[in-house]
C-alpha positions as CSV (number, residue, x, y, z in Angstrom):
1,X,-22.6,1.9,-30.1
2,X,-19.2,-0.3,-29.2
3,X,-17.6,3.1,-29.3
4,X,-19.9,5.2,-27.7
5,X,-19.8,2.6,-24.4
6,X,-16.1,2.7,-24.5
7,X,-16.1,6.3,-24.5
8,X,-18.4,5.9,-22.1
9,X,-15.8,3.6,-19.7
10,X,-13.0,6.1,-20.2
11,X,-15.2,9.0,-19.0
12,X,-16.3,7.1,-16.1
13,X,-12.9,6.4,-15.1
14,X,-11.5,9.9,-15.7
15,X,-14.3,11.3,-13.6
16,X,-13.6,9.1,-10.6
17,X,-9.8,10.1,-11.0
18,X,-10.6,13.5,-10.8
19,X,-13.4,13.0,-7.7
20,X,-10.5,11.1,-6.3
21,X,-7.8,13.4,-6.6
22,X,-10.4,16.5,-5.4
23,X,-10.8,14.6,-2.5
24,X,-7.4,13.8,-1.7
25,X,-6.5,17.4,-1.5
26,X,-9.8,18.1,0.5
27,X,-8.4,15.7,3.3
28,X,-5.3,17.8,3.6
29,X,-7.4,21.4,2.7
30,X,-9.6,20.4,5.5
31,X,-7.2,19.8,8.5
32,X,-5.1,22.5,7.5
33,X,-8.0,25.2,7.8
34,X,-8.9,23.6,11.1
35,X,-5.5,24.0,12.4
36,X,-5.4,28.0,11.3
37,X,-2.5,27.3,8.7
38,X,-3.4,30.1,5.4
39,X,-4.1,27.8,2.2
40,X,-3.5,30.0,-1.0
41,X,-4.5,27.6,-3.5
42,X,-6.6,24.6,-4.3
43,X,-6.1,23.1,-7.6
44,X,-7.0,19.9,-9.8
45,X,-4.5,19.4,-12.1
46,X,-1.1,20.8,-13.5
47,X,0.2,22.9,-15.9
48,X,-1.8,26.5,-17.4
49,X,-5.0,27.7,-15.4
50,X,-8.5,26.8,-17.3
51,X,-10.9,28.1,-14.6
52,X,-10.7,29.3,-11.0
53,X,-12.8,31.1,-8.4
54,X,-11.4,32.5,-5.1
55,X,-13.4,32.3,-1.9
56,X,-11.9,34.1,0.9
57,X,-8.3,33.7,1.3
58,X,-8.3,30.4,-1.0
59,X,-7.9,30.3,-4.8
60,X,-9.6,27.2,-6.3
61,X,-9.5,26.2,-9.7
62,X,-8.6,23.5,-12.2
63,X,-5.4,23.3,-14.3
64,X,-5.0,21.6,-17.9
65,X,-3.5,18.7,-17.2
66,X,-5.0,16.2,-14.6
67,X,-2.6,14.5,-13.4
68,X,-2.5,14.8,-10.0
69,X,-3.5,18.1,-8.1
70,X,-2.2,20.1,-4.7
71,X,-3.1,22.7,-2.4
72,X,-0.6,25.3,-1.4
73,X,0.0,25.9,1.9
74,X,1.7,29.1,3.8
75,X,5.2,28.1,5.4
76,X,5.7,24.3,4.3
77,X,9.1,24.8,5.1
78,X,11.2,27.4,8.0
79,X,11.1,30.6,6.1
80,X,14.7,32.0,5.1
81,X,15.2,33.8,7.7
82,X,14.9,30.8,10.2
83,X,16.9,28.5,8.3
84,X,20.8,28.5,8.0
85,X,22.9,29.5,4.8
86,X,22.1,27.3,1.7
87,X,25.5,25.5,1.6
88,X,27.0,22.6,-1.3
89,X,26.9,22.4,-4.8
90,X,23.2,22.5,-4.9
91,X,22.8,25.8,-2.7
92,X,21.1,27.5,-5.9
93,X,18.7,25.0,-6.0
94,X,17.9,25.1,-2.4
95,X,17.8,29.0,-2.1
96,X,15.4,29.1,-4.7
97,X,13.3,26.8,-3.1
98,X,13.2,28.7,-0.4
99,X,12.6,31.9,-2.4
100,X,9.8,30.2,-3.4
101,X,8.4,29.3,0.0
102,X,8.8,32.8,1.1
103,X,6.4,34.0,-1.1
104,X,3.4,32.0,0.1
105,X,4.1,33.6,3.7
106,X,1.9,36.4,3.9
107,X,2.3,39.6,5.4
108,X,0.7,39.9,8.4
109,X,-0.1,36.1,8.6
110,X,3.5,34.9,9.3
111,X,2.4,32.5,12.4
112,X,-0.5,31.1,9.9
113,X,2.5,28.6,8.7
114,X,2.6,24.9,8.0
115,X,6.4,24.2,9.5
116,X,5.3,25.9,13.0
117,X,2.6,23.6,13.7
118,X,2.9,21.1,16.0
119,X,4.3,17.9,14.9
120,X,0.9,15.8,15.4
121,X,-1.1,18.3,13.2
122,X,1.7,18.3,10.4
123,X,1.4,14.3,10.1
124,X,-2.6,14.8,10.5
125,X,-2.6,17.0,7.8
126,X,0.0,15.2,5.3
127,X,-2.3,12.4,6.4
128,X,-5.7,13.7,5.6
129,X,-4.9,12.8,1.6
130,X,-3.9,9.5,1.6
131,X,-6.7,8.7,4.2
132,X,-9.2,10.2,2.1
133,X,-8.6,8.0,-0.6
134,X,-8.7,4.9,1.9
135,X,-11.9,6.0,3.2
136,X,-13.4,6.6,-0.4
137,X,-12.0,3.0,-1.5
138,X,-13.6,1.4,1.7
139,X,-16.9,3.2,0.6
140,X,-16.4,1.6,-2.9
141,X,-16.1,-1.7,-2.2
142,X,-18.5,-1.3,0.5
143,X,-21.3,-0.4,-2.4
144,X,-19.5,-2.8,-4.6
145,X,-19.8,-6.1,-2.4
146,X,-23.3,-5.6,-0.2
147,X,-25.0,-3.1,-2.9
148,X,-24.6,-5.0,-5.6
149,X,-23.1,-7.8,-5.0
150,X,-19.9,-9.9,-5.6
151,X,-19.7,-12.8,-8.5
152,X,-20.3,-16.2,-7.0
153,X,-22.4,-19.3,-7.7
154,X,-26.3,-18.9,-6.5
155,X,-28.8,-20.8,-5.3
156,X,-30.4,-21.5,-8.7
157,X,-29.2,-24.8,-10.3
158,X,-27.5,-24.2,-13.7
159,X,-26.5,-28.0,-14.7
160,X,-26.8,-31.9,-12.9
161,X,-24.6,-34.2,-14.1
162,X,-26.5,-37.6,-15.1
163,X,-23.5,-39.6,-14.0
164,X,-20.1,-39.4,-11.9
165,X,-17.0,-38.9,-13.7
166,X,-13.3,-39.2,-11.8
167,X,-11.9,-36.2,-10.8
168,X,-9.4,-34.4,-13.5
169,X,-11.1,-36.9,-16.2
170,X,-10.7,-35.9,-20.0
171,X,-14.3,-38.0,-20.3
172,X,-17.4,-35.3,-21.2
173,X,-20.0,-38.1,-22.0
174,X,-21.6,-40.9,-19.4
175,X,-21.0,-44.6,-20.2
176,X,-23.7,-47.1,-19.6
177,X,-21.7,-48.1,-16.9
178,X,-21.2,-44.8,-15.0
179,X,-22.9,-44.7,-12.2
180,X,-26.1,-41.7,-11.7
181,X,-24.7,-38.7,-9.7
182,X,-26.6,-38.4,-6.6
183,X,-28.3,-35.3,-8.0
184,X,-29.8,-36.6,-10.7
185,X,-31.3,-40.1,-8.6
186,X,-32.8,-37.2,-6.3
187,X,-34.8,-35.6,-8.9
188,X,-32.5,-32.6,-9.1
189,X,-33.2,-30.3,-12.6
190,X,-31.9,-27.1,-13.8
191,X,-33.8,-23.8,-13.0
192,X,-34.1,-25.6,-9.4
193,X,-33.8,-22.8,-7.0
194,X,-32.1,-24.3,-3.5
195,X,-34.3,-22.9,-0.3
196,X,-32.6,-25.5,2.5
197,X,-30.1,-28.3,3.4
198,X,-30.9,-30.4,6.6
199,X,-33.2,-27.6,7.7
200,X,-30.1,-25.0,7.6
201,X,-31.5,-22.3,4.7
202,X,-28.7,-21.9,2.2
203,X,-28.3,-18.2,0.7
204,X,-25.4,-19.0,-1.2
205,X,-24.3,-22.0,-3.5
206,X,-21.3,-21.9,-1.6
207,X,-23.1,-22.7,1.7
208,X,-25.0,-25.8,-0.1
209,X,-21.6,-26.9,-1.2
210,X,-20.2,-26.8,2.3
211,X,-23.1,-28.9,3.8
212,X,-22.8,-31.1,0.6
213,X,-18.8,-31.7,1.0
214,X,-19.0,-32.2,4.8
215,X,-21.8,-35.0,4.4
216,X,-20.7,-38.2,2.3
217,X,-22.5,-40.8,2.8
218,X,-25.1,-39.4,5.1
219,X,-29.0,-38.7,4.0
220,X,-30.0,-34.9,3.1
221,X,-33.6,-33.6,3.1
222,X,-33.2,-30.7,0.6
223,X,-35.8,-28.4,-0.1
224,X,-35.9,-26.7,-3.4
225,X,-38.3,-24.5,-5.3
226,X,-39.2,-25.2,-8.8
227,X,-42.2,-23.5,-10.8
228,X,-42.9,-22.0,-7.4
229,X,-43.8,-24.4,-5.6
230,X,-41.3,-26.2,-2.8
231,X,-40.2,-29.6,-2.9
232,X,-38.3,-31.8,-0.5
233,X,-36.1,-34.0,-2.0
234,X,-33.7,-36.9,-0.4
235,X,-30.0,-36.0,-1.5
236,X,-27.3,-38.3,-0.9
237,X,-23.9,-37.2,-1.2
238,X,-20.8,-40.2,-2.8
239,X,-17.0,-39.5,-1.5
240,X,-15.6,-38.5,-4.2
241,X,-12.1,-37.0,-5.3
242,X,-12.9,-33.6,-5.8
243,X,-10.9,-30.2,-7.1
244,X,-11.5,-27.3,-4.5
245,X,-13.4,-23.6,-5.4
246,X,-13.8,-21.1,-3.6
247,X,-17.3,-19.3,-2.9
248,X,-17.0,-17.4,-6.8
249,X,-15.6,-20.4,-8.5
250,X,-12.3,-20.2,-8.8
251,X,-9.8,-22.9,-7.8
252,X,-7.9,-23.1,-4.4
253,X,-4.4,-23.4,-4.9
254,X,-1.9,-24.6,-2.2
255,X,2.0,-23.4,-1.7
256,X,2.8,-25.1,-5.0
257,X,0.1,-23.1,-6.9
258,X,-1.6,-26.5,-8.0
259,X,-5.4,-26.7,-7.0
260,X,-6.4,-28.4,-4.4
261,X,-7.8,-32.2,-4.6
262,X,-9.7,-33.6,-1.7
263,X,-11.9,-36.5,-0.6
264,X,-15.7,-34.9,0.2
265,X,-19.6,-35.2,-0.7
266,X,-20.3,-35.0,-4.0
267,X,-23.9,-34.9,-5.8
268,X,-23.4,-33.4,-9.3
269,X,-25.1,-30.2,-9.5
270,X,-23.8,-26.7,-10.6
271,X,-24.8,-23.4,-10.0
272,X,-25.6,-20.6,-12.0
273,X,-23.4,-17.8,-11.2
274,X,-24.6,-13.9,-10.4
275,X,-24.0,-11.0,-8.7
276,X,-24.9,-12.1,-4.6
277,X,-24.5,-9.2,-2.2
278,X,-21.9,-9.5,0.6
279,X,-22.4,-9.0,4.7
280,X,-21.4,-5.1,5.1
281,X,-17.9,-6.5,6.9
282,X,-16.7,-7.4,3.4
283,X,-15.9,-3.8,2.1
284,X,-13.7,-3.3,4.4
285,X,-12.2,-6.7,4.0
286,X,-11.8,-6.0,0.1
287,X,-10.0,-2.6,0.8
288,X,-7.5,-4.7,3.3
289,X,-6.9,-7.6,0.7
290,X,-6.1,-4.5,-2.1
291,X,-4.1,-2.6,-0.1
292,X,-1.8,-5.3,0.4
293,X,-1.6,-6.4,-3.1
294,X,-0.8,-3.0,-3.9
295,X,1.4,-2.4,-1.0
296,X,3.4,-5.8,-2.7
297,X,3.5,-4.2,-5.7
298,X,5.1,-1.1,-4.6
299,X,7.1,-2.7,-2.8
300,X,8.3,-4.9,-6.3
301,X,8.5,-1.5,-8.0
302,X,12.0,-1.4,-9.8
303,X,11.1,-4.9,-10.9
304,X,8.1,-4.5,-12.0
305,X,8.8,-1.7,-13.9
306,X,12.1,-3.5,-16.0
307,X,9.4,-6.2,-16.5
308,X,7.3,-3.2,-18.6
309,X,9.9,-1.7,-20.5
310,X,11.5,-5.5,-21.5
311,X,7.7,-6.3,-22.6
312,X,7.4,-3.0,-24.5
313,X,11.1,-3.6,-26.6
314,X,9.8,-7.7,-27.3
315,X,6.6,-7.4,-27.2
316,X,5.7,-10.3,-25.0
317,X,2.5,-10.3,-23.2
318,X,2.4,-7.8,-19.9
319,X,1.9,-8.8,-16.7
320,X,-2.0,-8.5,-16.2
321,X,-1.7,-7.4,-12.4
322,X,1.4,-5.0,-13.2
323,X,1.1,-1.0,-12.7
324,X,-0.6,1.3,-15.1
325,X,-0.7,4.6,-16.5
326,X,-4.1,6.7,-16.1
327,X,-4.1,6.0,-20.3
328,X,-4.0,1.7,-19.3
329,X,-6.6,2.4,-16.6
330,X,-8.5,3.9,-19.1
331,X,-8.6,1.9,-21.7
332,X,-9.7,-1.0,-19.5
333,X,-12.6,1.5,-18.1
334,X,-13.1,1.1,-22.1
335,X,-13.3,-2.5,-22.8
336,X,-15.1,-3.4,-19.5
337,X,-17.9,-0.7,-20.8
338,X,-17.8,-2.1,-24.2
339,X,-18.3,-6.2,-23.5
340,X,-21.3,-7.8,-23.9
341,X,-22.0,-8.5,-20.1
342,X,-25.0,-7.7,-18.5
343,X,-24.7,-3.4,-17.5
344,X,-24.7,-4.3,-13.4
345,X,-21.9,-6.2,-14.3
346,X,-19.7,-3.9,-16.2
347,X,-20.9,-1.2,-13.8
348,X,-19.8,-3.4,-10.6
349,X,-16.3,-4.3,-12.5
350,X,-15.5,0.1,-13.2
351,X,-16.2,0.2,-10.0
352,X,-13.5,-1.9,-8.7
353,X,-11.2,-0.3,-11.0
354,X,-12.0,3.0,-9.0
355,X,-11.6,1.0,-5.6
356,X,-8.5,-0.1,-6.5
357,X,-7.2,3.0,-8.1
358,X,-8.5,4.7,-4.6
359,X,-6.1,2.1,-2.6
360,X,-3.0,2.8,-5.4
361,X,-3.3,6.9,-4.6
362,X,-3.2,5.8,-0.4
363,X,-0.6,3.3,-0.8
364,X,1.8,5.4,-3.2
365,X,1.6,8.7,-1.2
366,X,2.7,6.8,1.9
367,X,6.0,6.3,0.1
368,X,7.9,8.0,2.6
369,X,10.3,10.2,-0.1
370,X,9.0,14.0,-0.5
371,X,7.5,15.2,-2.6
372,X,5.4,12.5,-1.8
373,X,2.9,13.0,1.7
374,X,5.0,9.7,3.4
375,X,8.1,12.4,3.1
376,X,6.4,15.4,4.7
377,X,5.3,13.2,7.5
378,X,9.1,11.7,7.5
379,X,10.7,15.2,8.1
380,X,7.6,16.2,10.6
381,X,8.0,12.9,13.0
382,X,12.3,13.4,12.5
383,X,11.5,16.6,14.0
384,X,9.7,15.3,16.8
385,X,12.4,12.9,17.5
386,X,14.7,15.8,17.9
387,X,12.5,17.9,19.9
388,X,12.0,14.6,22.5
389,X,15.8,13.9,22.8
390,X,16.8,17.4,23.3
391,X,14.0,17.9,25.9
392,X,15.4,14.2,27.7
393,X,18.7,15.7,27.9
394,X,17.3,19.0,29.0
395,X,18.7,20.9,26.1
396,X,16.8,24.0,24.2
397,X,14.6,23.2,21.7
398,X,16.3,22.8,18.1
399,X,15.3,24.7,15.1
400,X,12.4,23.4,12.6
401,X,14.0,21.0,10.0
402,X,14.8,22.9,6.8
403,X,13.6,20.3,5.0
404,X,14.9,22.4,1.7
405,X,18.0,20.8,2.3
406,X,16.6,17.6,0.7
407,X,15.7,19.5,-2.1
408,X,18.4,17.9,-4.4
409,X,16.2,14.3,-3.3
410,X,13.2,15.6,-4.4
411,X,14.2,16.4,-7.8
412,X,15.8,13.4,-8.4
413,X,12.6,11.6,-6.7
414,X,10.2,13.8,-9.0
415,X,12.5,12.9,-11.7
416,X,12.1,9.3,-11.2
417,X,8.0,9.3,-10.9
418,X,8.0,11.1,-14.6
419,X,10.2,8.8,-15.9
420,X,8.1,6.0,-14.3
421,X,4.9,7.9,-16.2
422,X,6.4,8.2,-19.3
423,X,7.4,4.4,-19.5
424,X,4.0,3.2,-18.6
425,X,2.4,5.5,-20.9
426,X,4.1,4.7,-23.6
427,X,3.6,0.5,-23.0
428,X,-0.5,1.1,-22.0
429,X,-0.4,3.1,-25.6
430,X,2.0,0.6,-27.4
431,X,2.2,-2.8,-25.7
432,X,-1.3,-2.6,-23.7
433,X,-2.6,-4.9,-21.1
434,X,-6.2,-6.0,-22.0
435,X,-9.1,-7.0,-19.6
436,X,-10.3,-9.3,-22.8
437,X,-7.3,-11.7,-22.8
């Protein structure tokens, strides 16, 4: 059965990756049909053919390998007879590229191109991917935080501590001379299920503990129901030295990194913890927080990725929020399908995964180096620029950017991205990072 549900987590994953990338190409398939430009191919994946269908003008089909996918669109570049003579040592490559372009001009359709568009709908259409995936990561998290909820302490009462012990204390047990913890001189017991605080109903554990921690010293009627039935209670907070959580638990850490120790009300109570659906605002909020952890990382890249190849020669632990290959992602799909946690939980926590892996497809294709989107809408705005100054200075417009030129670039960028593959594929196969450690 272990196996079966990490199967399971692995085909979970590898479906959302492929509804991902098939969405990604529909935001730039869409924008380009809108704008007339002739789109002779939509595929999923690389490599030989399995299946296709065409429907109209449009091939669409699936390749072997799904790694990625692409649609192919008439004219991404001048065609050769608008562009000057391939010159340099890498004029072979660049006439073949534009060999290659020529053929997805029609006959007949030679206006329906990409490159003659105006600039706007070129960056709209390179675009369209990228915000695709933002969109379906903001729908994600969306369903993830208010559907079913994010991990944080409830209003149900796990433990009350019979006695006050000083913060950061090695001591477990009460001495005869500890004094009670307000919770448990208010009658407070486990399976207690918070309702109100002063009259302010509490939702959250979080919002108990903030009128708790703002109130030493002060008199609380707290209403709580127990066998269900409600009971009001007197709750009388000590100032205590106290480490700071957040609203799930975890530790607040200040510039240093240690946790945070402050002077506020303290009763003695915990919560249990649970799954505690989120305002609607906090999708989008979750997609922000990602993208910029993401946008760090790929920004940390070269780093980040000597970090993975020195790991994978020693063997030292990887760095838990490093990158991945689709194989990593995968087998962490796995193991979160195959723990022991309740199923919402370990459906909530692939979920993420997908959200995150959503906000890793926007981030990287904004990378503004073809043949990533970022470098199609790079050559589309530098054309822009060019067609502005030479319309200041009253000049005649200059030709579209042969942006086969830069062909040697992309290789060498293409080169680079398999390279970056193959080195996280073979650490997420050899030295893996594991959800479980």
């Amino acid at each position: 059965m272990e196996f079966l549900l990490y199967l399971g987590g692995i085909v979970f994953m590898l479906i959302g990756l492929g509804l991902s990338i098939g969405l990604h190409e529909v935001g730039h398939l869409v924008p380009a049909k809108l704008f007339g430009v002739r789109v002779g191919q939509y595929m999923i994946g690389f490599g030989p053919r399995i299946w296709s269908r065409r429907f109209g003008e449009t091939e669409y089909g699936f390749k072997l390998l799904p790694l990625g996918g692409f649609i192919s669109m008439s004219g991404m570049y001048p065609a050769s007879k608008d562009a000057g003579p391939a010159r340099g040592v890498f004029r072979a490559l660049i006439q073949d590229a534009r060999s290659a372009n020529d053929e997805t001009i029609a006959e007949g359709a030679e206006e329906r191109v990409f490159y003659r568009l105006p600039v706007w709908k070129r960056v709209v259409v390179m675009l369209g991917g990228p915000m695709m995936n933002l969109l379906l990561a903001v729908v994600i998290f969306t369903v993830l935080a208010s559907g079913i909820g994010l991990q944080q302490g409830t209003t149900t009462i796990a433990s009350v501590s019979q006695c006050v012990l000083p913060a950061g204390s090695a001591q477990t047990e009460c001495d005869a001379d500890d004094p009670a913890s307000p919770a448990a001189e208010a009658g407070i017991r486990p399976g207690d299920v918070l309702i109100s605080i002063e009259d302010q109903p509490v939702s959250t554990f979080a919002e108990a503990t903030a009128i708790v921690q703002a109130s030493p010293g002060e008199k609380l009627a707290v209403v709580v129901r127990r066998d269900g039935v409600e009971e009001e209670l007197t709750l009388t907070p000590i100032a205590a030295e106290r480490e700071i959580t957040d609203a799930s638990g975890q530790p607040v850490l200040d510039a240093s990194g240690e946790q945070v120790v402050r002077e506020v009300g303290y009763v003695g109570m915990g919560s249990q913890m649970g799954l505690v659906p989120q305002p609607l605002a906090v999708g989008p909020q979750l997609t922000a927080e990602n993208v910029g952890r993401v946008a760090t990382l790929v920004a940390t890249l070269p780093v980040r990725l000597w970090d993975v190849g020195v790991s994978l020669v020693t063997g030292t632990e990887r760095d838990p929020n490093g990158p991945l290959s689709v194989v990593g992602v995968g087998r962490l799909a796995g193991e979160v399908a195959a723990t022991e946690a309740p199923v919402l939980n370990r459906f909530a926590v692939l979920l993420g995964l997908l959200g995150s892996l959503n906000i890793a497809l926007f981030v990287f294709n904004l990378i503004p180096l073809l043949p990533l989107d970022g470098g199609h809408v790079v050559v589309a705005l530098w054309e822009g620029i060019r067609r502005a100054w030479a319309k200041l200075f009253r000049r005649p417009p200059p030709a579209p950017v042969d942006a086969t030129r830069l062909v040697p670039l992309t290789v060498i960028v293409a080169t680079l991205l398999i390279a970056m593959g193959a080195l996280l594929l073979v650490a997420d196969v050899f030295n893996p990072v594991s959800i479980l450690q």
